[in-house]
py3Dmol code that shows the C-alpha trace and the ligand (Angstrom):
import py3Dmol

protein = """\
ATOM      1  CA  UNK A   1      68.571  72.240 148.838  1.00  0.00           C
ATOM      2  CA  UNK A   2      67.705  75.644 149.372  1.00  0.00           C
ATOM      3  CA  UNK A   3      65.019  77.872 147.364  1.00  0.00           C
ATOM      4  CA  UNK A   4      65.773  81.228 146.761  1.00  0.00           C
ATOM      5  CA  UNK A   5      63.074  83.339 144.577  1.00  0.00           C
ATOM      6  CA  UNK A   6      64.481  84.826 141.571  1.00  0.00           C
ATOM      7  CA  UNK A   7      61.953  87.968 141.744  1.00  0.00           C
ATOM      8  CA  UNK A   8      61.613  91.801 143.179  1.00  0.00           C
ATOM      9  CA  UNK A   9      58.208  91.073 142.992  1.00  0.00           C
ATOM     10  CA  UNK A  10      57.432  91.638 147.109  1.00  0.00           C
ATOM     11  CA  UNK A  11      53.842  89.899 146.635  1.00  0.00           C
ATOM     12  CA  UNK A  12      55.236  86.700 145.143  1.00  0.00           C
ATOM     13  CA  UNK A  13      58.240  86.459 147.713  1.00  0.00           C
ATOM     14  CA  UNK A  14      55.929  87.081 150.667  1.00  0.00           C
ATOM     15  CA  UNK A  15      53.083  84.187 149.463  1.00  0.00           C
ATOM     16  CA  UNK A  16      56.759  81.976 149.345  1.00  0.00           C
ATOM     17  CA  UNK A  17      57.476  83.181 152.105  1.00  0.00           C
ATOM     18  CA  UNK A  18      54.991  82.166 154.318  1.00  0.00           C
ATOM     19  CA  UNK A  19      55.272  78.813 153.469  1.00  0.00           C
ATOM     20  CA  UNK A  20      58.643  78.669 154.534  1.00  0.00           C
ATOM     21  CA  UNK A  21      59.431  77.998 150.558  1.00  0.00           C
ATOM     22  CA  UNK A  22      62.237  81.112 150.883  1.00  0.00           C
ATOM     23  CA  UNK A  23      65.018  80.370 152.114  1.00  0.00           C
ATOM     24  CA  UNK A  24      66.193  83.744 150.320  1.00  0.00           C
ATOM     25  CA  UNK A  25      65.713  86.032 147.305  1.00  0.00           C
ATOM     26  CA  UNK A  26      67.977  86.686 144.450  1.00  0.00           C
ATOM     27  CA  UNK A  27      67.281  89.849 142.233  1.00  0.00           C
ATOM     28  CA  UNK A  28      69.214  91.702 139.374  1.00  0.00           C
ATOM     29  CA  UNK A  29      68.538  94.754 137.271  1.00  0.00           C
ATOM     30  CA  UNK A  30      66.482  93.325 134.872  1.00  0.00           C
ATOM     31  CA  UNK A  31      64.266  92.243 137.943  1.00  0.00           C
ATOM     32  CA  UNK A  32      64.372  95.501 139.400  1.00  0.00           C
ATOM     33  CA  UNK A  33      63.200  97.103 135.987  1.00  0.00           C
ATOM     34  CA  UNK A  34      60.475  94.779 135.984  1.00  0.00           C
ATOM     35  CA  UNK A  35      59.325  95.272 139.496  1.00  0.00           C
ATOM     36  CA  UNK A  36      59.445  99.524 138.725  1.00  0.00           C
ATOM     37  CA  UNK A  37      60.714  99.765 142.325  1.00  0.00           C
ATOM     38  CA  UNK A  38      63.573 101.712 143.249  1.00  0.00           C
ATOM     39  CA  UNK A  39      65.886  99.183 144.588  1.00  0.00           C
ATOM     40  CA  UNK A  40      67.724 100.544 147.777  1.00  0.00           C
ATOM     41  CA  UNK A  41      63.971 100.642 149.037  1.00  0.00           C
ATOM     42  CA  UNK A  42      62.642  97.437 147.161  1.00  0.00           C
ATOM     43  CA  UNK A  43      65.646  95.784 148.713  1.00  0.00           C
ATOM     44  CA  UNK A  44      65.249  96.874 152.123  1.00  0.00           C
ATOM     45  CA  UNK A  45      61.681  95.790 151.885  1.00  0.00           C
ATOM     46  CA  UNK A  46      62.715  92.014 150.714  1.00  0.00           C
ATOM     47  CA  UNK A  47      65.245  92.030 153.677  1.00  0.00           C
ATOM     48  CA  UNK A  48      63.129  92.869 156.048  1.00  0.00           C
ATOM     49  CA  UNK A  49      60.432  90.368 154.976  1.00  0.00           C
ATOM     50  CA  UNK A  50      63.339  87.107 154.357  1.00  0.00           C
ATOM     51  CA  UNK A  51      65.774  86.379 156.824  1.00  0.00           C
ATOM     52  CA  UNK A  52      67.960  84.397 155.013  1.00  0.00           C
ATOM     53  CA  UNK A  53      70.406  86.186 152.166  1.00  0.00           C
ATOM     54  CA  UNK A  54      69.124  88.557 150.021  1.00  0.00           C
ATOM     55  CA  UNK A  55      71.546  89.251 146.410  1.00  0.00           C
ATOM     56  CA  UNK A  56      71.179  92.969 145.265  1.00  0.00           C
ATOM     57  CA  UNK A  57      73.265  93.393 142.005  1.00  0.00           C
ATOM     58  CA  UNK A  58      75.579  95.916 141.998  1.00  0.00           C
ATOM     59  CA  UNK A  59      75.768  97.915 138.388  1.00  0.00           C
ATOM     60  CA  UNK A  60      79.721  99.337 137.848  1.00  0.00           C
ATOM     61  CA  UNK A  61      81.698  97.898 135.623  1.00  0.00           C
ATOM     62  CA  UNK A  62      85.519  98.926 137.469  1.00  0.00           C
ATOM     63  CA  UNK A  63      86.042  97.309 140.576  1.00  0.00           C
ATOM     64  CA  UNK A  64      86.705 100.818 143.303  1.00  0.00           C
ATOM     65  CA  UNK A  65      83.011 102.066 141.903  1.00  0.00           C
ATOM     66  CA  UNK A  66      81.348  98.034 142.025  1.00  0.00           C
ATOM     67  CA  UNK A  67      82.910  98.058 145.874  1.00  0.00           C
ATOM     68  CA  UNK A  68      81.779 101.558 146.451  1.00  0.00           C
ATOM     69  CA  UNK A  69      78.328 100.304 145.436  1.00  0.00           C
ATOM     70  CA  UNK A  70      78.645  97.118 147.271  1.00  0.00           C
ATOM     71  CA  UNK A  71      79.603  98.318 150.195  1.00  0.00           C
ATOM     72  CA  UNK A  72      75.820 100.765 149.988  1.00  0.00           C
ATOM     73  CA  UNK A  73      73.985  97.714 149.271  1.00  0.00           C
ATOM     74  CA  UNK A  74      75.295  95.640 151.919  1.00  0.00           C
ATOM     75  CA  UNK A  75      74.716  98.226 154.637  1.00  0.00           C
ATOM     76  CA  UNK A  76      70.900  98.118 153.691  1.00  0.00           C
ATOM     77  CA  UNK A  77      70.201  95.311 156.422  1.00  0.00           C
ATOM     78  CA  UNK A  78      73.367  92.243 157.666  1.00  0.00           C
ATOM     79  CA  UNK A  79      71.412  89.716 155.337  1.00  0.00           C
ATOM     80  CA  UNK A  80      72.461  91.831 151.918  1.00  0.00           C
ATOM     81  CA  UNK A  81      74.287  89.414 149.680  1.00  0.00           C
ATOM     82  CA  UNK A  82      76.457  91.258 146.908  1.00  0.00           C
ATOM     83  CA  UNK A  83      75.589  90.459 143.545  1.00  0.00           C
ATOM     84  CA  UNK A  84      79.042  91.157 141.751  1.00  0.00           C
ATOM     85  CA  UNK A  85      79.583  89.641 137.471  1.00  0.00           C
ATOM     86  CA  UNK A  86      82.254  87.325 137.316  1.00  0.00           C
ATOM     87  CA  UNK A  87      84.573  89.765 135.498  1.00  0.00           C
ATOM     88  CA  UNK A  88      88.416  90.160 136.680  1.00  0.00           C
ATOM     89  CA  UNK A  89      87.212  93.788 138.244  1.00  0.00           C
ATOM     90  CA  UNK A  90      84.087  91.671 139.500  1.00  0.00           C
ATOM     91  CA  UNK A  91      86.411  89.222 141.503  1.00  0.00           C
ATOM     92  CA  UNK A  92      88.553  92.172 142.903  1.00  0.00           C
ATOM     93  CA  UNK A  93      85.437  93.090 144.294  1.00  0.00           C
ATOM     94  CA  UNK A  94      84.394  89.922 145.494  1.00  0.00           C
ATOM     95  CA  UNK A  95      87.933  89.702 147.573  1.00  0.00           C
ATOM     96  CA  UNK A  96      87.297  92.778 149.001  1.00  0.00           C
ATOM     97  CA  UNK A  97      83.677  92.479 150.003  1.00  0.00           C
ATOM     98  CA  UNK A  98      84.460  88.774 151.284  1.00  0.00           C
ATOM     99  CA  UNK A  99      87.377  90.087 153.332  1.00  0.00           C
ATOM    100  CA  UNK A 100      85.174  92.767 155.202  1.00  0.00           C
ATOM    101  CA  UNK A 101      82.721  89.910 155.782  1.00  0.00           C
ATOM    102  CA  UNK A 102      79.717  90.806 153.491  1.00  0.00           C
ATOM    103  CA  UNK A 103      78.244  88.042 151.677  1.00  0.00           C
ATOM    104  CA  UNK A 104      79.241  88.159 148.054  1.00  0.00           C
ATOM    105  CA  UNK A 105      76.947  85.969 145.316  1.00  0.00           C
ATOM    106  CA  UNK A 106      79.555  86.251 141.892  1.00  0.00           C
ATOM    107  CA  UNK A 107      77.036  85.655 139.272  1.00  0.00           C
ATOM    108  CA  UNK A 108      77.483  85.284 135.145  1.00  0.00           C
ATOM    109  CA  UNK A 109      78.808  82.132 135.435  1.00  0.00           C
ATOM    110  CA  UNK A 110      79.130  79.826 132.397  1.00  0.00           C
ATOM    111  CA  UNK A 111      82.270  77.998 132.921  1.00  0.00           C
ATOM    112  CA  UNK A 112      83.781  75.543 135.711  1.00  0.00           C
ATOM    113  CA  UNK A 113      86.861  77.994 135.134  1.00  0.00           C
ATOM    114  CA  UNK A 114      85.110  80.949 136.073  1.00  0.00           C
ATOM    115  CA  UNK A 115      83.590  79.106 139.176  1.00  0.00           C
ATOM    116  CA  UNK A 116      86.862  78.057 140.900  1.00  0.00           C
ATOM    117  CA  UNK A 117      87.825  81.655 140.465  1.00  0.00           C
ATOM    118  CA  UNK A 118      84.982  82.602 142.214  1.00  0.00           C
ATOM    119  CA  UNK A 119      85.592  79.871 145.250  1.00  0.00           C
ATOM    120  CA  UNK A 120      89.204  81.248 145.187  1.00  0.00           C
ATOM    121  CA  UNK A 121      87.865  85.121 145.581  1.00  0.00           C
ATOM    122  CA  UNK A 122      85.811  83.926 148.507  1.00  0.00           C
ATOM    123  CA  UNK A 123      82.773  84.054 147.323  1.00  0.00           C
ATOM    124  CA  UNK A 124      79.861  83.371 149.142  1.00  0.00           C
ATOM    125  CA  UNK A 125      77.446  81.808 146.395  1.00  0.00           C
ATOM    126  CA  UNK A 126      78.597  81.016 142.633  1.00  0.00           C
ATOM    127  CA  UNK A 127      75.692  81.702 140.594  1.00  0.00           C
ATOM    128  CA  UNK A 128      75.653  79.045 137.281  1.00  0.00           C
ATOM    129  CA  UNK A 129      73.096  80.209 134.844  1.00  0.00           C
ATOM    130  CA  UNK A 130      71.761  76.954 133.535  1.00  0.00           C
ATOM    131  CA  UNK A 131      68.893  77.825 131.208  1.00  0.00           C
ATOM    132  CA  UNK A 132      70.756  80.613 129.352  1.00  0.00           C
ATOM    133  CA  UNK A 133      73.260  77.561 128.547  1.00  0.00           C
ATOM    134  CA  UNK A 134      70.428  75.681 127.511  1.00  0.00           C
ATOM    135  CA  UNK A 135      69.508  78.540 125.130  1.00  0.00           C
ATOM    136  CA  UNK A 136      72.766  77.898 123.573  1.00  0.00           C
ATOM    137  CA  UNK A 137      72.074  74.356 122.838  1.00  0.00           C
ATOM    138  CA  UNK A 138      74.467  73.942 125.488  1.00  0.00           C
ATOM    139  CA  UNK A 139      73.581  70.889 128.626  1.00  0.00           C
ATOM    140  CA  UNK A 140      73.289  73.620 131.902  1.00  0.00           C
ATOM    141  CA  UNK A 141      73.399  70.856 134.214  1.00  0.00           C
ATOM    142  CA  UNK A 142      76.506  69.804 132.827  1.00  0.00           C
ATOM    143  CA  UNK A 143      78.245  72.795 134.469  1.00  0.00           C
ATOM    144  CA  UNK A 144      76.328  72.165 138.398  1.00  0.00           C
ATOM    145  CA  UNK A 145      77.992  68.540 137.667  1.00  0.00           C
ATOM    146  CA  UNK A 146      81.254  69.844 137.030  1.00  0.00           C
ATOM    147  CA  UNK A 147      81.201  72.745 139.424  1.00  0.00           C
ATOM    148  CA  UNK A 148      80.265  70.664 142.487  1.00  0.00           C
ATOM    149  CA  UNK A 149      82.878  68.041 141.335  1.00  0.00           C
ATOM    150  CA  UNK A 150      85.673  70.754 141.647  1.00  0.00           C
ATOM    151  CA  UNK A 151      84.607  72.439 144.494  1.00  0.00           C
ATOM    152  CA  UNK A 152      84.092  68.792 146.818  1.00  0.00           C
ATOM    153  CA  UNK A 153      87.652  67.994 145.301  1.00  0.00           C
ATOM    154  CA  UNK A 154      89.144  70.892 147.121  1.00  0.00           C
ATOM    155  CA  UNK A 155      87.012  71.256 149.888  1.00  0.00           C
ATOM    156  CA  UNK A 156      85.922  74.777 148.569  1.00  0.00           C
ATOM    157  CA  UNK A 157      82.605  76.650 150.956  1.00  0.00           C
ATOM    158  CA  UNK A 158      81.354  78.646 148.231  1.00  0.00           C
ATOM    159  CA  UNK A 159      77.506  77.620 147.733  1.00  0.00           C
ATOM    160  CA  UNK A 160      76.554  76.434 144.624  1.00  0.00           C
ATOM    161  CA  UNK A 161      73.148  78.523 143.517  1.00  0.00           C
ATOM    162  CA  UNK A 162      72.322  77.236 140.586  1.00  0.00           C
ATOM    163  CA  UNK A 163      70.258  80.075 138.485  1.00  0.00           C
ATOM    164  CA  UNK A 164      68.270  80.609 135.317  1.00  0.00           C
ATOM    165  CA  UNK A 165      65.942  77.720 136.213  1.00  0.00           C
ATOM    166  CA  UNK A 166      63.180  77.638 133.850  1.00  0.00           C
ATOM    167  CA  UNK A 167      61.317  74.049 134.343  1.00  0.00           C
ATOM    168  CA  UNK A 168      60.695  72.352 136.965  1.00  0.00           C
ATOM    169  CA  UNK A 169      63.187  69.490 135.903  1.00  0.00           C
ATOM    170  CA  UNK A 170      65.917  71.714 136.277  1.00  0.00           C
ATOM    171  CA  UNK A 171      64.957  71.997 139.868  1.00  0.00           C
ATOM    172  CA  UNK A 172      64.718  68.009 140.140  1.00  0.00           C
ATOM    173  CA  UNK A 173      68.382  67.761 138.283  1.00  0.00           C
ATOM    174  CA  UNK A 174      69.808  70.412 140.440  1.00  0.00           C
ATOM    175  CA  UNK A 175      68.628  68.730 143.846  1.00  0.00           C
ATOM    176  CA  UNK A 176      70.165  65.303 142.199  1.00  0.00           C
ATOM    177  CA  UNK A 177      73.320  66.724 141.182  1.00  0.00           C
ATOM    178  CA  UNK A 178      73.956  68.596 145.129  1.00  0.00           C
ATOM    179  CA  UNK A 179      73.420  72.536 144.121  1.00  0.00           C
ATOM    180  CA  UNK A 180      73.245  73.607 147.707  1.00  0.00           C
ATOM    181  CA  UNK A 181      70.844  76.404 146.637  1.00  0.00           C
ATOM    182  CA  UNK A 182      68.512  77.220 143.461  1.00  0.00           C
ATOM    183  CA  UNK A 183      67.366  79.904 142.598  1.00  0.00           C
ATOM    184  CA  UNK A 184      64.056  80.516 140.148  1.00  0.00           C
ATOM    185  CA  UNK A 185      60.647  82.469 139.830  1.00  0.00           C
ATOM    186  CA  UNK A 186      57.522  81.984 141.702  1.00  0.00           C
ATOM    187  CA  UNK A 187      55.739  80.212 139.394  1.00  0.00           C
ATOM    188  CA  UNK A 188      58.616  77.646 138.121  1.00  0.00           C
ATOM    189  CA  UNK A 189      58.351  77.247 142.476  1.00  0.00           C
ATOM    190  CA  UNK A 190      54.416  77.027 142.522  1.00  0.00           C
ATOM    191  CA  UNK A 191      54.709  74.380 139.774  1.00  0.00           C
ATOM    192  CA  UNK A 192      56.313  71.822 141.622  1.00  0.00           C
ATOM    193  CA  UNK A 193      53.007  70.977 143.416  1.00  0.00           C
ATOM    194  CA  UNK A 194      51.698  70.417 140.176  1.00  0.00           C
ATOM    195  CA  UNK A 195      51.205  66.482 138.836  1.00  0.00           C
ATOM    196  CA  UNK A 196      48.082  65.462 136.548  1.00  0.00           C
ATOM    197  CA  UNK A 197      47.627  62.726 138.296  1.00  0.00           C
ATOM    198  CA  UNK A 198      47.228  63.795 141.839  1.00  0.00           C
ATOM    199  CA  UNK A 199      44.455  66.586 140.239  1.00  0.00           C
ATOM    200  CA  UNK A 200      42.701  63.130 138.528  1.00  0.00           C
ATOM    201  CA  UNK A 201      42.911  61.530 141.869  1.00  0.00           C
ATOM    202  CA  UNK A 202      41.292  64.397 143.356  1.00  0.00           C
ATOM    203  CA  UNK A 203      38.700  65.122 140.893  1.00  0.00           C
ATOM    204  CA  UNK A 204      37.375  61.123 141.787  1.00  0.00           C
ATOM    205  CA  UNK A 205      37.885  61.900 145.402  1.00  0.00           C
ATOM    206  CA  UNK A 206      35.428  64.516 145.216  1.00  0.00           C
ATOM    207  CA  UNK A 207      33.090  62.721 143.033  1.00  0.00           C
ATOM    208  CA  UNK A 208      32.919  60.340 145.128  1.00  0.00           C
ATOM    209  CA  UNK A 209      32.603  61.989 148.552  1.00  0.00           C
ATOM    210  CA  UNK A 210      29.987  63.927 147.533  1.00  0.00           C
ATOM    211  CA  UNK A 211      28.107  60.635 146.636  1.00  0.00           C
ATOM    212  CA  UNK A 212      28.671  59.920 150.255  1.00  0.00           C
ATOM    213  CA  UNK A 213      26.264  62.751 151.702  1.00  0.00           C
ATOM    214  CA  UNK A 214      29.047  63.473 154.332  1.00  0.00           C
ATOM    215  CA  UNK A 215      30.208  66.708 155.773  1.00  0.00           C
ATOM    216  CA  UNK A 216      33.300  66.754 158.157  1.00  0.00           C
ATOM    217  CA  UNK A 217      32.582  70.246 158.936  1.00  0.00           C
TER     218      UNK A 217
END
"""
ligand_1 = """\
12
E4P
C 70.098 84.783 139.098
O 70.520 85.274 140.121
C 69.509 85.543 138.002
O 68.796 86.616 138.571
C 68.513 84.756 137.200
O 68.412 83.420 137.655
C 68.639 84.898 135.730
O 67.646 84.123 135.113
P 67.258 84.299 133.565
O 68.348 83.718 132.736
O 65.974 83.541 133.431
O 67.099 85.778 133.356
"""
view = py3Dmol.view(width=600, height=400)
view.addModel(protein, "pdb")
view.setStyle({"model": 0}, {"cartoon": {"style": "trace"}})
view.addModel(ligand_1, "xyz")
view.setStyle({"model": 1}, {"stick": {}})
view.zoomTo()
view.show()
């Protein structure tokens, strides 16, 4: 499964980064507000620094201004993926992107429905939001399930990026269920390292080798 960071935040991808934990970068307005960047020049940054796809959200709401916009974005660097919502005027756009051969990530999606549409646009990545579902009392990981049911039925290439991953067992669940690609912040990332008992095992390690008198350097 791939990791994407879910963040304009250039510091956080870069530590990722370097650790070969990016495969790409996902980021959205809200994420631009937050990083108080402008984004043609955040986004060139974050292209520069990932080689693998890069989303970049476009803002119009009627499809000849969201393709007008898309078509800015994606000349930024050749590893621009298209953020487009998966609205009617949203999937016009995807077509049309797809068809010149920019990478277009359809994102908003809540329903299986919505999803094959997406496939059937051409998109590039399908973007499931899983923990805004879970905010609805609704099971996310229901909809990766379904999605990747549909999509293996038919044989469909659109990557599954499964987004709005909050905990770290979303991550495990998506890697179980076959999301080719998730997407979530640095630290839901950094916390995967994280288990009590390999910091108790440590803390004894250390007791104990200092009881040694040892140095290996
Ligand atoms: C995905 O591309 C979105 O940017 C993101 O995952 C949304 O996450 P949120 O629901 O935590 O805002």
């Amino acid at each position: 499964m791939k990791f994407f960071v879910d963040t304009a935040d250039v510091d956080a991808i870069r530590e990722l980064a370097d650790l070969g934990m990016a495969d790409g970068v996902t980021t959205n307005p809200s994420l631009i507000l937050k990083s108080g960047r402008d984004i043609l020049e955040v986004t060139r940054e974050i292209a520069e620094m990932i080689s693998g796809p890069v989303s970049a959200e476009v803002v119009a709401l009627e499809a000849d201004a969201m393709i007008a916009e898309g078509r800015k974005l994606a000349k930024i660097a050749p590893n621009i993926a298209v953020k487009v919502p998966l609205t009617w005027d949203g999937l016009k756009t995807c077509r049309v992107l797809s068809d010149e051969g920019t990478m277009v990530n359809v994102t908003l999606c809540f329903s299986a429905n919505q999803a094959l549409l997406a496939a059937k646009a051409g998109a590039t990545f399908i973007s499931p939001f899983i923990g805004r579902l879970d905010d609805m009392n609704l099971d996310g990981m229901d909809l990766i399930r379904d999605i990747r049911e549909i999509y293996d039925n038919y044989n469909f290439k659109t990557e599954i990026l499964a987004a709005s991953i909050r905990t770290v067992n979303h991550v495990t669940q998506c890697a179980l269920t076959g999301a080719d690609v998730m997407t979530a912040p640095s630290n839901v990332i950094k916390a995967l390292a994280s288990h009590p008992l390999t910091d108790k095992g440590l803390e004894q390690f250390m007791k104990d080798w200092a009881k040694t008198g040892q140095k290996i350097l």
